[in-house]
Backbone as a chain_set.jsonl record, in Angstrom:
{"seq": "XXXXXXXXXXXXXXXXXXXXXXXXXXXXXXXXXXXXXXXXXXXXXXXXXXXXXXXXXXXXXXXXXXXXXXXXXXXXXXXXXXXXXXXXXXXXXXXXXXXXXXXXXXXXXXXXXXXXXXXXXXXXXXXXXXXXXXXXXXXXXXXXXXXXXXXXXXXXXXXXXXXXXXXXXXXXXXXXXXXXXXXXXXXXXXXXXXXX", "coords": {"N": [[0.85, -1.17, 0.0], [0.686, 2.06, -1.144], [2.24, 5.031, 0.394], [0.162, 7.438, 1.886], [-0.204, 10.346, -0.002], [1.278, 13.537, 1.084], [1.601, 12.538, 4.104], [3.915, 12.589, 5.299], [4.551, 15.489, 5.71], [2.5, 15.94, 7.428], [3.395, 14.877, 9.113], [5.736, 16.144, 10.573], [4.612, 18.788, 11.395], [3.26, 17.677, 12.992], [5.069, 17.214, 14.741], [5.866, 19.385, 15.332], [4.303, 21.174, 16.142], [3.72, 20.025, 18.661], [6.185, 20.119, 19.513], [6.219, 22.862, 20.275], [4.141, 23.807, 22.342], [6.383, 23.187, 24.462], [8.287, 24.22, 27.294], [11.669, 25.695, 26.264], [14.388, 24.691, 26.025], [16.674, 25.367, 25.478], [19.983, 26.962, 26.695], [20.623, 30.389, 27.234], [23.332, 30.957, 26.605], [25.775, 33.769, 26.87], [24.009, 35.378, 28.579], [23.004, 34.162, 30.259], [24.867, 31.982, 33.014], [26.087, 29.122, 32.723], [25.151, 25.992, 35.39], [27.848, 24.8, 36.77], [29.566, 21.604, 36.878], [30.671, 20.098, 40.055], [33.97, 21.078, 41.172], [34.615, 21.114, 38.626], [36.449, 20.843, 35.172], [38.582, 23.473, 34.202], [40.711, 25.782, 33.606], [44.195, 25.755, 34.194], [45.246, 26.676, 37.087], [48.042, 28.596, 38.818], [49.335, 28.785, 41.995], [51.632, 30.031, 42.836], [53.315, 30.667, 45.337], [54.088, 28.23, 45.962], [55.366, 26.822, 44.213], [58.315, 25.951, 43.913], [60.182, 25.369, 41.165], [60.61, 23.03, 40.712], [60.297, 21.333, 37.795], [58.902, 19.512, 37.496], [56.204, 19.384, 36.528], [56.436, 20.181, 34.409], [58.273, 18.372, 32.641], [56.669, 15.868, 32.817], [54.206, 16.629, 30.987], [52.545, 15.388, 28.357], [52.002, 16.818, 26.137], [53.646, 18.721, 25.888], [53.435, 21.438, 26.805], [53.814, 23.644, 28.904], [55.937, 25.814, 30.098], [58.561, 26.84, 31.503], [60.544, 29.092, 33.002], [63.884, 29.918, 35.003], [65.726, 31.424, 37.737], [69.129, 31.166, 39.604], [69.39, 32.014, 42.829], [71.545, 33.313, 45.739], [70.839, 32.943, 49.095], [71.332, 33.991, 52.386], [73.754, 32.79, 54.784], [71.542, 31.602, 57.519], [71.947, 31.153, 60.445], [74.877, 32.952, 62.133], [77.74, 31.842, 60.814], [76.931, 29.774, 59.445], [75.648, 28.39, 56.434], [75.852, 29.733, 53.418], [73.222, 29.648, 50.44], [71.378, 28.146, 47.674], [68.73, 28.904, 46.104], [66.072, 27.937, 43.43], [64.882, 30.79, 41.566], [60.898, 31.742, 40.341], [60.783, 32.627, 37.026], [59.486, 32.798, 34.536], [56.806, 31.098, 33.792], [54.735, 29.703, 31.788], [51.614, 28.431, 30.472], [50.798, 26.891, 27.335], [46.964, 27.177, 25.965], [46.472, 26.105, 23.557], [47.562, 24.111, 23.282], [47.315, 21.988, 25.353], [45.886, 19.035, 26.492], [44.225, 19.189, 28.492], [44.75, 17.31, 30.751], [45.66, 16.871, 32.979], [47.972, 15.729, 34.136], [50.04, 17.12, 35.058], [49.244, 18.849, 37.313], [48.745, 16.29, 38.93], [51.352, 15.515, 39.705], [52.432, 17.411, 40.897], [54.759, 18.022, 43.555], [54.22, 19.673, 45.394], [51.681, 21.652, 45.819], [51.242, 23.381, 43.298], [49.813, 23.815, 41.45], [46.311, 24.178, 40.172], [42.767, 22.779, 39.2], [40.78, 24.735, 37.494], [37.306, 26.671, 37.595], [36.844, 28.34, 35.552], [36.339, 28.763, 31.949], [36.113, 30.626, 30.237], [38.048, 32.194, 28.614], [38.323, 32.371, 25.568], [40.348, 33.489, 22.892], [40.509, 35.69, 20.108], [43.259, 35.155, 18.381], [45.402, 32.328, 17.965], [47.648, 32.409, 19.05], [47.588, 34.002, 21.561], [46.715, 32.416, 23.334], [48.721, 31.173, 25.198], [49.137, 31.493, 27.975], [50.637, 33.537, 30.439], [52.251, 33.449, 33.805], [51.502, 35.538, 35.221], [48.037, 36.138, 34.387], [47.684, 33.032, 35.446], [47.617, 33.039, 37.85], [45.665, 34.917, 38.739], [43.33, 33.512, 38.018], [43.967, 31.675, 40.216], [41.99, 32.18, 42.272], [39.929, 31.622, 41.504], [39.503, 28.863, 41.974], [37.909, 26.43, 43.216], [36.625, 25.362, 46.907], [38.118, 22.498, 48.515], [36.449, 19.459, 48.793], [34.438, 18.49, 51.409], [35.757, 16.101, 54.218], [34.612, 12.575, 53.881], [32.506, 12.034, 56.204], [32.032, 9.415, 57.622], [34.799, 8.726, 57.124], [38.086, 7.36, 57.049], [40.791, 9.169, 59.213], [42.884, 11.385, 58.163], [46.552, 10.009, 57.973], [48.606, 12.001, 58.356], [47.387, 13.961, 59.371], [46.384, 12.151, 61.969], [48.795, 11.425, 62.515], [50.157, 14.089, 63.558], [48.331, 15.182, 65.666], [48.552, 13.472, 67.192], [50.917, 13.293, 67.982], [50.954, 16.239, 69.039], [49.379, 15.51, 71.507], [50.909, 14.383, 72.623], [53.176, 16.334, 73.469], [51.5, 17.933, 74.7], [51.214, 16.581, 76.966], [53.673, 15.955, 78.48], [54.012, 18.299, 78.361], [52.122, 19.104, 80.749], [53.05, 17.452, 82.652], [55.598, 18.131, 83.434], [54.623, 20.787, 84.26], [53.463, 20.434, 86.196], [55.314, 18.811, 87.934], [57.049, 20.865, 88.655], [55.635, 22.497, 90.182], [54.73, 20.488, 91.956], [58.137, 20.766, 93.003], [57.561, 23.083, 93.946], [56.335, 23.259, 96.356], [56.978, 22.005, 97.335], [59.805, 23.42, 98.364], [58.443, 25.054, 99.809], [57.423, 23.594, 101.754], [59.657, 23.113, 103.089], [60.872, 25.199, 103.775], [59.799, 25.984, 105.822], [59.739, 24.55, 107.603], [62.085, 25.158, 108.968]], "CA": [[0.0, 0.0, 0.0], [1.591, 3.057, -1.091], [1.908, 6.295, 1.705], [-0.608, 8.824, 1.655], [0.583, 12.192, -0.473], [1.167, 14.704, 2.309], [1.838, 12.066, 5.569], [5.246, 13.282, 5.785], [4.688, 16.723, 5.924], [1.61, 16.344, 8.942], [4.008, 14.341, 10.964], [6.352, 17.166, 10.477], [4.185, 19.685, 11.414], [2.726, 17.325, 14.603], [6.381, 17.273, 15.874], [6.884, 20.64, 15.305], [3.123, 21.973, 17.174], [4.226, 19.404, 20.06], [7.582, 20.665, 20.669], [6.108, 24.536, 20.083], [4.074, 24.263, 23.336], [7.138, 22.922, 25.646], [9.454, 25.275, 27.146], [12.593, 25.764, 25.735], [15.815, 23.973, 27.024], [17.685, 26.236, 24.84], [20.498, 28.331, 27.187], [21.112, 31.33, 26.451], [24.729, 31.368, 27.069], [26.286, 34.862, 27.366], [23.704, 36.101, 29.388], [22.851, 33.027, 31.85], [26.071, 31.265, 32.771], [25.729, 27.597, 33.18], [25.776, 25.934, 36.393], [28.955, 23.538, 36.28], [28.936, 19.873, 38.043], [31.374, 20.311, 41.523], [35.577, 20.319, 39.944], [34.883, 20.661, 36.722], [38.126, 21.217, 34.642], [38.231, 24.67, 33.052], [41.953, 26.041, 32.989], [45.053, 25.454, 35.443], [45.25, 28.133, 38.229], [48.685, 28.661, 39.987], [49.476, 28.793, 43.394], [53.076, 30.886, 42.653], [54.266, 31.281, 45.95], [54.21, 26.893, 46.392], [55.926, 26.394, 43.373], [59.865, 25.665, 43.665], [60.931, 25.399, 39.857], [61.185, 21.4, 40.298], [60.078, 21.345, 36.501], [58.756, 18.385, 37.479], [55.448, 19.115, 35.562], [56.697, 20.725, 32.54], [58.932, 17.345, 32.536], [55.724, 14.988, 32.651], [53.255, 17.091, 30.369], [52.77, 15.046, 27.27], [52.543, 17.847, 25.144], [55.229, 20.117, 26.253], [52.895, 22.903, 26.408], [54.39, 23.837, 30.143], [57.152, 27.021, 29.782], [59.304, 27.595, 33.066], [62.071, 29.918, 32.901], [63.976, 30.547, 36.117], [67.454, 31.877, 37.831], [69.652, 30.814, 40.709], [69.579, 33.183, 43.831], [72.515, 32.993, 46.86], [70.281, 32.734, 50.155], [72.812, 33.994, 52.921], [73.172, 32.003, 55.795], [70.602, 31.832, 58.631], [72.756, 31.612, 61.336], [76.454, 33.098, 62.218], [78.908, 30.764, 60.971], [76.278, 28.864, 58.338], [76.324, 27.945, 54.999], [74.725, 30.15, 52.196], [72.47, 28.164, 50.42], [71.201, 28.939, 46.882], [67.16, 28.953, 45.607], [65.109, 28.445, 42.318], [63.216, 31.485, 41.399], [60.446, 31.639, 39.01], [61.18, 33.939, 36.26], [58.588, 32.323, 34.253], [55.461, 30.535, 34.366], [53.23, 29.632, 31.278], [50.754, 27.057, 29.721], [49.807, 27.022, 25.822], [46.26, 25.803, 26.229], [46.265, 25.907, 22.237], [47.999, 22.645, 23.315], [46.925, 21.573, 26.328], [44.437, 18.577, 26.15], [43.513, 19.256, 29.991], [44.407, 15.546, 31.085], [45.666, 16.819, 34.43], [49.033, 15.018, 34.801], [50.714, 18.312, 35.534], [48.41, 18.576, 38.88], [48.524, 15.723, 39.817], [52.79, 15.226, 39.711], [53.392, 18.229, 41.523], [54.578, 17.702, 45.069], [53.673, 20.777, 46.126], [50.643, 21.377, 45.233], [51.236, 24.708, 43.109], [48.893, 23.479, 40.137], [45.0, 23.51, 40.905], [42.091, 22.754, 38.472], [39.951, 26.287, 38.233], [36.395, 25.949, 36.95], [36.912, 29.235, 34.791], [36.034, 28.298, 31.525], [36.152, 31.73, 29.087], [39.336, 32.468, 27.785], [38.574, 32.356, 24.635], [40.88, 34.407, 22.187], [40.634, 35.668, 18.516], [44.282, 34.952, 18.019], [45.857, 30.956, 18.856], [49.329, 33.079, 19.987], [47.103, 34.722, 22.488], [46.173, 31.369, 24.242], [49.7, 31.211, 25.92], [48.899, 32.368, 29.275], [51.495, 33.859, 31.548], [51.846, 32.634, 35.383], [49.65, 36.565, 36.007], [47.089, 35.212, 33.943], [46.972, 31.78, 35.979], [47.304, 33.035, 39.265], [44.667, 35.406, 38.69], [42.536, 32.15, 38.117], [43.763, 31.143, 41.553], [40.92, 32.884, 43.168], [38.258, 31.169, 41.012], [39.654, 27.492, 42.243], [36.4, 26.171, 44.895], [37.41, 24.718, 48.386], [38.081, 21.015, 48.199], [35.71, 18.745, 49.503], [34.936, 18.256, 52.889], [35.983, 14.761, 53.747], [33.337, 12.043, 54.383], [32.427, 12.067, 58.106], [32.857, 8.205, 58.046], [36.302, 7.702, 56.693], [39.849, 7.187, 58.192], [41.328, 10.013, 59.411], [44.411, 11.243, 57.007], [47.648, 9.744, 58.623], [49.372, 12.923, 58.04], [46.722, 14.905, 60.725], [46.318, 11.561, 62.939], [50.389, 11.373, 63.475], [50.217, 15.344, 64.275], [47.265, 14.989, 66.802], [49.23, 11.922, 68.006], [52.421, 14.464, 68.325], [50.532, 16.793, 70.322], [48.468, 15.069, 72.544], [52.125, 13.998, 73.547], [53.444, 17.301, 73.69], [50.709, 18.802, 75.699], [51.122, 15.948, 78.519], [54.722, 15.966, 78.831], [54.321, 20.09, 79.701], [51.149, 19.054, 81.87], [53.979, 16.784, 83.7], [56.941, 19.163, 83.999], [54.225, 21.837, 84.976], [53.181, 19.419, 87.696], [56.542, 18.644, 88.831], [57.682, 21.947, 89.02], [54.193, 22.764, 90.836], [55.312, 19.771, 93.173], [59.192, 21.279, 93.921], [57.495, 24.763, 94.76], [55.229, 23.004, 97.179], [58.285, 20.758, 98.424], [60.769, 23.97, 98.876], [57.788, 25.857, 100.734], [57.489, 22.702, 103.144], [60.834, 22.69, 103.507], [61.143, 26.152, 104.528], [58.323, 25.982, 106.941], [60.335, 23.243, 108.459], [63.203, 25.778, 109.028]], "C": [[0.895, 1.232, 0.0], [0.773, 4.453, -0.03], [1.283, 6.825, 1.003], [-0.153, 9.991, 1.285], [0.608, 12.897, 1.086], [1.532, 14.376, 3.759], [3.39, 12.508, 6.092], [5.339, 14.437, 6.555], [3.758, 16.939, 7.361], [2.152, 15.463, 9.673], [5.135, 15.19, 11.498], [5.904, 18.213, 11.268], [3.79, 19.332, 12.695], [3.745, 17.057, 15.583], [6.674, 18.611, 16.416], [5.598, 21.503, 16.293], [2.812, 21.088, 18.182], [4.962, 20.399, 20.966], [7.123, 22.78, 21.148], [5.595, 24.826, 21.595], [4.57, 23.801, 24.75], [7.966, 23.786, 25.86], [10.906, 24.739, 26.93], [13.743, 25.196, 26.502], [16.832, 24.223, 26.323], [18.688, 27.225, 26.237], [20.764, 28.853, 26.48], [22.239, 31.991, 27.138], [25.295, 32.475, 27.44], [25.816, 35.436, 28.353], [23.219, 35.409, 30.396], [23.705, 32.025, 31.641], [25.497, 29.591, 33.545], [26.318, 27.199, 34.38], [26.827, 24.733, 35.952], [29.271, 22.693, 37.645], [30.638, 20.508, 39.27], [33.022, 20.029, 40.634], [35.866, 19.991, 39.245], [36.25, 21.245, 36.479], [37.746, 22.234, 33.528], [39.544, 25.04, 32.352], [42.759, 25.434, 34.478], [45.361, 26.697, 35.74], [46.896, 27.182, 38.327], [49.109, 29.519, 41.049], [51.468, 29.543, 43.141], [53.689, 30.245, 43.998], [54.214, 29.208, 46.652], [55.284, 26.39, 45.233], [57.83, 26.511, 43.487], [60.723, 25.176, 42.311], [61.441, 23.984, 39.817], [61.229, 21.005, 38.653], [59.421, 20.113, 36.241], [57.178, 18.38, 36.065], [55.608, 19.361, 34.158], [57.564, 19.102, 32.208], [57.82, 16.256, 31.983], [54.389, 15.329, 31.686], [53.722, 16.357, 28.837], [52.596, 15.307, 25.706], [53.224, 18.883, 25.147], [54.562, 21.024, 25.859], [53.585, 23.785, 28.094], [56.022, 24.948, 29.944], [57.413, 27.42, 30.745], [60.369, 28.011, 32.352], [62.708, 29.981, 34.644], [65.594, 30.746, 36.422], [67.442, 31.116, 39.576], [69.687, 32.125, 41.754], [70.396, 32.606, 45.232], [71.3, 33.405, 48.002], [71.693, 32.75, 51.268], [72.386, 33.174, 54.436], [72.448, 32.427, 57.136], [70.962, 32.295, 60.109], [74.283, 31.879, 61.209], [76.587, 31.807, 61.916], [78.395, 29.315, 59.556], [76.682, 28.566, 57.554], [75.622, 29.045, 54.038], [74.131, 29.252, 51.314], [71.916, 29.023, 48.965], [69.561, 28.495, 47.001], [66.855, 28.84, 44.44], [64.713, 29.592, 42.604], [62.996, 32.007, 40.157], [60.844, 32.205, 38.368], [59.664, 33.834, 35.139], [57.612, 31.605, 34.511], [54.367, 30.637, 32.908], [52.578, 28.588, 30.576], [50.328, 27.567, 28.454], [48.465, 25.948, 26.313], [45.745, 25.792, 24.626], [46.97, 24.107, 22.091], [47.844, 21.959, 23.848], [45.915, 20.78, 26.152], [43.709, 18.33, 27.696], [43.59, 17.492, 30.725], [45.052, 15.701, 32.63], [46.816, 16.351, 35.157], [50.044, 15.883, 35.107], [50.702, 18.609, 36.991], [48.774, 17.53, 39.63], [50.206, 15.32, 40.472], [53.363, 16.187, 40.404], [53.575, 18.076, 42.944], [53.966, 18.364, 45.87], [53.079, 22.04, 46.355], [50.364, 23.425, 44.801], [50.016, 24.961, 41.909], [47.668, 23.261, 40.539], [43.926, 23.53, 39.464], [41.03, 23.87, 38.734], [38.571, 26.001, 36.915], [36.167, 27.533, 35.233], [37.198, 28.345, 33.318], [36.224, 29.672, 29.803], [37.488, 32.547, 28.717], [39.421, 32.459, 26.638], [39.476, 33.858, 23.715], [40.72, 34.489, 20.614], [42.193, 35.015, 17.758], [44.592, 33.721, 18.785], [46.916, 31.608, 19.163], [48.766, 33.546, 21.236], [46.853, 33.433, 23.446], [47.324, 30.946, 24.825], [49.372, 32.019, 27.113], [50.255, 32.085, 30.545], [51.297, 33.17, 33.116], [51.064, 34.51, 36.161], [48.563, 36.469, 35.699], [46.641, 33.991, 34.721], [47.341, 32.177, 36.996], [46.368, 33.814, 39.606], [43.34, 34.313, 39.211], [42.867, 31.457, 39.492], [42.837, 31.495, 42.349], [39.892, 32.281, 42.583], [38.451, 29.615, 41.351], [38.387, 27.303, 44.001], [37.567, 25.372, 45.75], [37.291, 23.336, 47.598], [37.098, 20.362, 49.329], [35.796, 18.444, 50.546], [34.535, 16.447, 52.968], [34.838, 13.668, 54.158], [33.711, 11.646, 55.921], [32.616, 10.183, 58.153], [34.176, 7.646, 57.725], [37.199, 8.157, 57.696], [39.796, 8.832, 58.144], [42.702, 10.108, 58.492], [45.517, 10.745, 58.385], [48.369, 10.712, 59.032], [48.548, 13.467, 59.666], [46.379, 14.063, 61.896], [47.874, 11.541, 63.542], [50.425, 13.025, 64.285], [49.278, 15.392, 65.16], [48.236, 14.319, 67.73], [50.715, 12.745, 69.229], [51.948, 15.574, 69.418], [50.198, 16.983, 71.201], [50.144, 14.661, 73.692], [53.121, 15.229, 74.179], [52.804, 18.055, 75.028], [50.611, 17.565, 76.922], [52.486, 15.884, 78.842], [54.557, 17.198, 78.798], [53.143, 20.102, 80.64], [52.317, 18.54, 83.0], [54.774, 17.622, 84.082], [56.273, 20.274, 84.736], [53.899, 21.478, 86.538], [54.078, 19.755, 88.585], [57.352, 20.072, 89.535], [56.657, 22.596, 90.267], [54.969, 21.959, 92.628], [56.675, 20.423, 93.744], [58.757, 22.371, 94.083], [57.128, 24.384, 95.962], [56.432, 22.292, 98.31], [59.155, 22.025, 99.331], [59.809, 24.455, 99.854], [57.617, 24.932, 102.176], [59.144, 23.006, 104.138], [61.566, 23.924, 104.383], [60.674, 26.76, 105.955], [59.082, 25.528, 107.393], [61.836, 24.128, 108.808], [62.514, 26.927, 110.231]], "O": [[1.701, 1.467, 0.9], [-0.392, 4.764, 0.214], [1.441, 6.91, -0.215], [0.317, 10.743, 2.138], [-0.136, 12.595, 2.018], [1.753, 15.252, 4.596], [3.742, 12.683, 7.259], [5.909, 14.573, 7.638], [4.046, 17.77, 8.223], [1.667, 15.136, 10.756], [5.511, 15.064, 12.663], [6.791, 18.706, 11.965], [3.818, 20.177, 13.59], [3.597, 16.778, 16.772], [7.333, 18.971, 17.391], [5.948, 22.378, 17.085], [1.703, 21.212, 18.7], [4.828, 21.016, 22.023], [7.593, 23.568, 21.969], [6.154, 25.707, 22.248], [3.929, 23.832, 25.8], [8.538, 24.301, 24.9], [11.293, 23.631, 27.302], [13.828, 25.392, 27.714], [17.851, 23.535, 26.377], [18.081, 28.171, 26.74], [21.111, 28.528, 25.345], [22.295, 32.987, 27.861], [25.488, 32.41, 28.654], [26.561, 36.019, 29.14], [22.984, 35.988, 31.457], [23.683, 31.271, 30.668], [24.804, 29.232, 34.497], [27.434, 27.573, 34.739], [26.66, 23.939, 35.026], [29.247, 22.95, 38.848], [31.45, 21.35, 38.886], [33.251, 19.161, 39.792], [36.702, 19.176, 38.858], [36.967, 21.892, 37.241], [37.06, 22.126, 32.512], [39.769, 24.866, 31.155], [42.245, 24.899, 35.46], [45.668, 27.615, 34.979], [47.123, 25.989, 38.123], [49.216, 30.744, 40.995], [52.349, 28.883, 43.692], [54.521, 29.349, 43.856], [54.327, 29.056, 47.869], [56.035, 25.468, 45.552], [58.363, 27.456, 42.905], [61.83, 24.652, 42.438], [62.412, 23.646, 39.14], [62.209, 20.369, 38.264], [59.309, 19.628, 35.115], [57.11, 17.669, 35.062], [55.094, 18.904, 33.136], [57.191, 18.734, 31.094], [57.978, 15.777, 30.86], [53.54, 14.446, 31.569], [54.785, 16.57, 28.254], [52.807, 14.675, 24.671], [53.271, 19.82, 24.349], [54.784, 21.565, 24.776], [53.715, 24.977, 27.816], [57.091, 24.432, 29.62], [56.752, 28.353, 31.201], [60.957, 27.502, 31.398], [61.844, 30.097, 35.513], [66.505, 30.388, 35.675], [66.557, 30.746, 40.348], [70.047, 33.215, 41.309], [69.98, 31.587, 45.782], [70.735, 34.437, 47.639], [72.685, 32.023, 51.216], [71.299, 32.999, 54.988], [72.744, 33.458, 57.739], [70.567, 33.262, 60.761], [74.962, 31.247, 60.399], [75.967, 30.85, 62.381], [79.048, 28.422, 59.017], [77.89, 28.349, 57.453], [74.403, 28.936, 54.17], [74.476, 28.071, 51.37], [71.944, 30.253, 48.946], [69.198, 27.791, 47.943], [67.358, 29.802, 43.859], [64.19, 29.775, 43.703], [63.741, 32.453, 39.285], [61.762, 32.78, 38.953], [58.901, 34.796, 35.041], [57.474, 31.396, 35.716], [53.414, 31.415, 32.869], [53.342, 27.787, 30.036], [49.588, 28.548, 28.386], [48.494, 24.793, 26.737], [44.573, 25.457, 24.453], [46.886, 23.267, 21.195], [48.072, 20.858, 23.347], [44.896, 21.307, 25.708], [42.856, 17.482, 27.958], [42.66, 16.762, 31.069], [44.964, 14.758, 33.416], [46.91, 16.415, 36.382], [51.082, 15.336, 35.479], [51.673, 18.645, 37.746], [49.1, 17.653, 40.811], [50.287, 14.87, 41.615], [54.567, 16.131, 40.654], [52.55, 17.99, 43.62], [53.305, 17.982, 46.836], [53.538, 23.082, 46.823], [49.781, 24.32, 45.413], [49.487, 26.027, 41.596], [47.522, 22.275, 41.261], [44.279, 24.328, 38.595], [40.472, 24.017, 39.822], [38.672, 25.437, 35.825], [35.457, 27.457, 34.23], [38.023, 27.432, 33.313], [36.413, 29.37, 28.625], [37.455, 33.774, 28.631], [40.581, 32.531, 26.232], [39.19, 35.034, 23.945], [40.793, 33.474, 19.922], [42.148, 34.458, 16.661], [44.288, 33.672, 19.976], [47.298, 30.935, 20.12], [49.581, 33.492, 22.157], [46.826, 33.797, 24.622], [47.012, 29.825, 25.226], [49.383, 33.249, 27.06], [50.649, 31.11, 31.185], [50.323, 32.5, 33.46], [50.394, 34.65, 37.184], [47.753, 36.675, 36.602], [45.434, 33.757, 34.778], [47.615, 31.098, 37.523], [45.98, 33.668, 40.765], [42.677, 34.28, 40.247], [42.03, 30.656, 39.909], [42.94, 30.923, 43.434], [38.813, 32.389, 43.165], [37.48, 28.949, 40.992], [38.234, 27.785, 45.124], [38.707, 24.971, 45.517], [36.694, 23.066, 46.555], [37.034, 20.725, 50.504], [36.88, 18.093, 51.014], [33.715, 15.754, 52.364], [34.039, 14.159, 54.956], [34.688, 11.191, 56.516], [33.524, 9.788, 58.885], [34.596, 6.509, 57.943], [37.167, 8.908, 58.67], [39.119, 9.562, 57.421], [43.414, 9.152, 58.182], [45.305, 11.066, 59.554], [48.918, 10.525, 60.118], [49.048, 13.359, 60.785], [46.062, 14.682, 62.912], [48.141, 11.62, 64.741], [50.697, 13.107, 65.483], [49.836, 16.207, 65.895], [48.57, 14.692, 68.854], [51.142, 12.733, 70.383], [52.521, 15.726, 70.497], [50.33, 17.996, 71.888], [50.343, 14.675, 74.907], [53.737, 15.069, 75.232], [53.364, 18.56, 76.001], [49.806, 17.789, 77.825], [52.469, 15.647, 80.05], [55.365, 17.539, 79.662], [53.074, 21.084, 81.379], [52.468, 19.138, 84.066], [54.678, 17.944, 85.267], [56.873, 20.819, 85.663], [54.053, 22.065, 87.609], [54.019, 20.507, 89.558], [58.001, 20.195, 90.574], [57.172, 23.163, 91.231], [55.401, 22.411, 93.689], [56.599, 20.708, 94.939], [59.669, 23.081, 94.508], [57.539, 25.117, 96.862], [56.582, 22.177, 99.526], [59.296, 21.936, 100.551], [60.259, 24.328, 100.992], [57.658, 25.366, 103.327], [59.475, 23.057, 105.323], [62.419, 23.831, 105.265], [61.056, 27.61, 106.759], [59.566, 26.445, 108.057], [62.794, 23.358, 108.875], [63.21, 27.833, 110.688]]}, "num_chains": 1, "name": "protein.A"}
């Protein structure tokens, strides 16, 4: 049985005076910004004043988009009689994210923890030379990085903050004791003077 002339066009038309009276699930981007899911990955923020010029991430980035520059500086010694001691410092600091495929192994390799994932998302530039961003550019973006999760109320305690608890609880009873003891020889000399 051949189709009916015209059935095309009125199933066309019954999709199209369906969808007409649902509202729209169109955003309208520029002027209502989307909400984004908890640590999304936008650009890499840094944290400058953590960073020690290990190079470790520019080393492990597997597109060598990562650009440190930096110089040696003499650090004089701390105390009489020391050593002077030299320092990294930055000079540079920047990411091509014309190259960057955001995979994160920069972050996650740094010891100390100068690299953070920032949910900032609009950087776009007319020019790909322009998408080289300086380390004032990404530390700017350090202010748009969210807190990190607070940890779940049933898990372990980190090791790191149970040994320092552990450290202080020991601290603060060995000067409860000496305060004691010392408590006790005031109490002893005052007998003792009485007794004189």
């Amino acid at each position: 049985m051949p189709p009916i002339p015209g059935s095309g066009l009125a199933k066309g038309l019954a999709v199209t005076l369906r969808t007409m009276t649902r509202k729209t699930v169109t955003a309208q981007y520029p002027d209502v910004q989307p909400e984004l899911p908890p640590r999304s990955r936008g650009v890499i923020a840094l944290f400058e004043e953590n960073c020690t010029v290990c190079m470790l991430c520019a080393r492990e980035c597997p597109d060598w988009c990562i650009y440190i520059d930096s110089h040696k500086e003499t650090v004089p010694a701390a105390i009489p009689g020391g050593r002077e001691r030299s320092r990294n410092v930055l000079d540079r600091f920047a990411i091509d994210f014309s190259l960057c495929m955001y995979c994160g192994i920069c972050i996650e390799v740094c010891p100390f923890d100068a690299l953070f994932w920032s949910p900032e998302f609009e950087y776009a530039e007319t020019d790909i030379l322009e998408l080289t961003h300086e380390r004032d550019k990404l530390r700017e973006w350090m202010w748009t990085v969210p807190e990190p999760p607070a940890l779940d109320p049933g898990a372990e305690e980190p090791k790191e903050i149970a040994a320092a608890r552990k450290t202080a609880e020991k601290l603060e009873a060995q000067r409860a004791q000496e305060a004691q003891q010392a408590q006790q020889a005031q109490q002893n000399q005052r007998e003792a003077e009485g007794e004189e």
